[in-house]
N, C-alpha and C positions, 0 to 999 in steps of 0.2 A: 155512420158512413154509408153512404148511398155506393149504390154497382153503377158502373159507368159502361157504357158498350162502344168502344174504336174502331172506327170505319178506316183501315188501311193502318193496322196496328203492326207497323213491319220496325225491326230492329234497327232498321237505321234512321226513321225516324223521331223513335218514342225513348225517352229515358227509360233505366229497367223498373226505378219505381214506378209506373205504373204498371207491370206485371209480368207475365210470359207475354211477349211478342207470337203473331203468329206465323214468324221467318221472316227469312229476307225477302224483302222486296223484289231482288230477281226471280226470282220463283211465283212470284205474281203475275210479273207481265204476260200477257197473249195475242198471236198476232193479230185475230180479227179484233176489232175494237167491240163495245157493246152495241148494239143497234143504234141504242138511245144514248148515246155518249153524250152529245152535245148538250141532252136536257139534265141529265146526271151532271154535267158539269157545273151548266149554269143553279143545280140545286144546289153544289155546293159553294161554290160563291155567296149563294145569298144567304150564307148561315148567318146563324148569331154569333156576335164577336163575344169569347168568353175571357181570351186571355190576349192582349195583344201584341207583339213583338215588331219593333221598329227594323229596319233593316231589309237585306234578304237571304234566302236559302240557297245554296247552291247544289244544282240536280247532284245525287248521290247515285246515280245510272252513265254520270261523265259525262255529259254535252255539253258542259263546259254553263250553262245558261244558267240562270238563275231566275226566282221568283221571291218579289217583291212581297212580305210579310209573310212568306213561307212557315217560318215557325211560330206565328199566330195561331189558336185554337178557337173552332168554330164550332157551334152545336145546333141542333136543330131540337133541342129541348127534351131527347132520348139518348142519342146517340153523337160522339165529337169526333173531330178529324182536324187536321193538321191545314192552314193556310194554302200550303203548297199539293196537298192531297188532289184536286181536281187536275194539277199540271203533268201529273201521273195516269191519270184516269186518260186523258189527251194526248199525249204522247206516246205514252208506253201502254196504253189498253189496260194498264191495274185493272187486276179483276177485287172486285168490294164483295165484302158477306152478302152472302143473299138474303137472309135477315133484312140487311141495311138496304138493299134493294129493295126487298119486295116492300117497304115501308115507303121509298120513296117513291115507286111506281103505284101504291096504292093512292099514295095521295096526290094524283097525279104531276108530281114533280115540281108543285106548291111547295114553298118553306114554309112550314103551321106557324102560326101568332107568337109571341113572346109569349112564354110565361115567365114570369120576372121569379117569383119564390123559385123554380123550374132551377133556372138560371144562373142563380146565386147559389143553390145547391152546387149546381156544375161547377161554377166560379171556384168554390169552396177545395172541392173535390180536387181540380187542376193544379191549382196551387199549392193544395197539400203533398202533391205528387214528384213538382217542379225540382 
């Protein structure tokens, strides 16, 4: 079994199989946004699609809105997050592990190449959790 690391691992997103949550998601939000929100965002967008979910999510903060494949899972070949996870990060200023930042600001805000074995590990991992 591989160690999986969840960028925005808040309980009302993640089923408990995949583990301790690190709280609710209202305890995440902050008012100032991150500086770099909008390139944090578009990182997560351009994840890898690991699990995909038809449909959409409706914000669990109340604005009534919703986001189209929300509960899809995306990865960037270390670390996964949720479809709807950037619509958080935009809105409500979700603050992400800094781990998970400082990786994505290292690389300067690039999604790294597939790795397909990578990938499939993750695939494995998700599904066994779902």
């Amino acid at each position: 079994m591989i160690y999986m690391q969840i960028a925005g691992f808040f309980q009302e997103l993640w089923a408990p199989s995949f583990g301790k949550p690190t709280g609710s998601i209202r305890s995440f939000t902050a008012p100032p946004p991150h500086e770099d929100a909008k390139k944090i965002t578009e990182y997560l967008l351009a994840g890898h699609e690991i699990f995909s979910v038809m449909g959409s999510s409706k914000d669990v903060l109340g604005s009534e809105k919703t986001v189209l494949g929300g509960d899809s899972i995306f990865s960037d070949n270390e670390w996964i997050w949720r479809g709807d996870l950037w619509f958080y990060v935009w809105n409500y200023h979700v603050q992400l592990p800094e781990d998970f930042l400082a990786r994505v600001r290292r690389d300067d805000y690039l999604m790294p190449a597939e790795n397909e074995s990578r990938l499939v590990e993750i695939a494995k991992y998700v599904q066994a959790h779902l």
